[in-house]
Every structure is written in C-alpha cells, then in structure tokens.
N, C-alpha and C positions, 0 to 999 in steps of 0.2 A: 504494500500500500504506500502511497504516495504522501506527504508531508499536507496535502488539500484535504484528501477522506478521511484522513485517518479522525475529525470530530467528530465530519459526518457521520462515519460505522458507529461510531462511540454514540452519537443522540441517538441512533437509530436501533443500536444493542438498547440501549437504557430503555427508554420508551415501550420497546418489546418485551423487556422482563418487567414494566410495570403492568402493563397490559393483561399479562399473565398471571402477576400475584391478584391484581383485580380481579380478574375472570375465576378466579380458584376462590375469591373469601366469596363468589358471588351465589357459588351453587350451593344449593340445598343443602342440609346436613342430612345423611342415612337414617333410615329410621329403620333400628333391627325389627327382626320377627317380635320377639319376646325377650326382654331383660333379664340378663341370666340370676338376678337377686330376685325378680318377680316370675313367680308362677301362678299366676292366676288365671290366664288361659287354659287348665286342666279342667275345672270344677262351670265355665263358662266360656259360650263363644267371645272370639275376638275378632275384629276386625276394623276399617281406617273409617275413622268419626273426625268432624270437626269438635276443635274444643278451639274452646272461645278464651283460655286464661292464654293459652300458645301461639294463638290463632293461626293455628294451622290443622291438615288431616294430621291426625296420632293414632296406632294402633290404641284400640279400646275393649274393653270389656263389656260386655253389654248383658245388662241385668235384665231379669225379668219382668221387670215393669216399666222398661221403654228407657230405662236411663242408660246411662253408659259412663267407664271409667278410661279417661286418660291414662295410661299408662308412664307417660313421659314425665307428668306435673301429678298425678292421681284428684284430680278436680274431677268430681260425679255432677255428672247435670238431674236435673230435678224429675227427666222422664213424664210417663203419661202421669194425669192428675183428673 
C-alpha cells in the first residue's frame, strides 16, 4: 500500500468493525428451550407467550386457567377471570 491509502484502509477497516460490533449487540438474545434450574415444563405445557414485564415472546408455562408463566422474569398474568 501506498503512503495515500494507507488512512483510507485504516477508516474503512475501522468503520467495518464498528459496523459489526453494532450489528452483533443488535440481534436478539436466545431464548433456551427450558432453564436448566427450572423444571416446570414436566408437570405443564410450555410454550412462546408474550409477557409484558420483558416485553417480549418468552417460553411460558401455561396454567390451567388461561394464565401463563414467564419463564425468563417468572411474572404470571392474571389468565381467564
């Protein structure tokens, strides 16, 4: 490289790896099957519920009367009434 590019590369490296750390803190975190301290999934079905304290879908527990438990936070909604 030449004594002219060589900032060029250098803003254009830079910029790239910022780009990238962006784009990595941007995506979604995983959300496991079931938490390996919680086992509540045995005894009731589970599956992906909005909860309103994460505001996001979270695997959930879903009780028999229409509520359901977050998993991630453990906030139960109030179900049928």
């Amino acid at each position: 490289m030449t004594g002219e590019t060589l900032p060029w590369f250098a803003l254009v490296l830079l910029l790239a790896v910022v780009a990238i750390v962006w784009a990595l803190r941007l995506t979604p975190p995983r959300v496991s099957a079931v938490p390996a301290d919680r086992e509540v999934c045995r005894d009731e079905p589970c599956e992906m519920a909005w909860c309103r304290e994460c505001s996001a879908h979270r695997l959930s527990a879903l009780h028999a009367d229409g509520s359901h438990t977050c998993l991630t936070c453990l906030t139960t909604t109030a179900g049928d009434q």
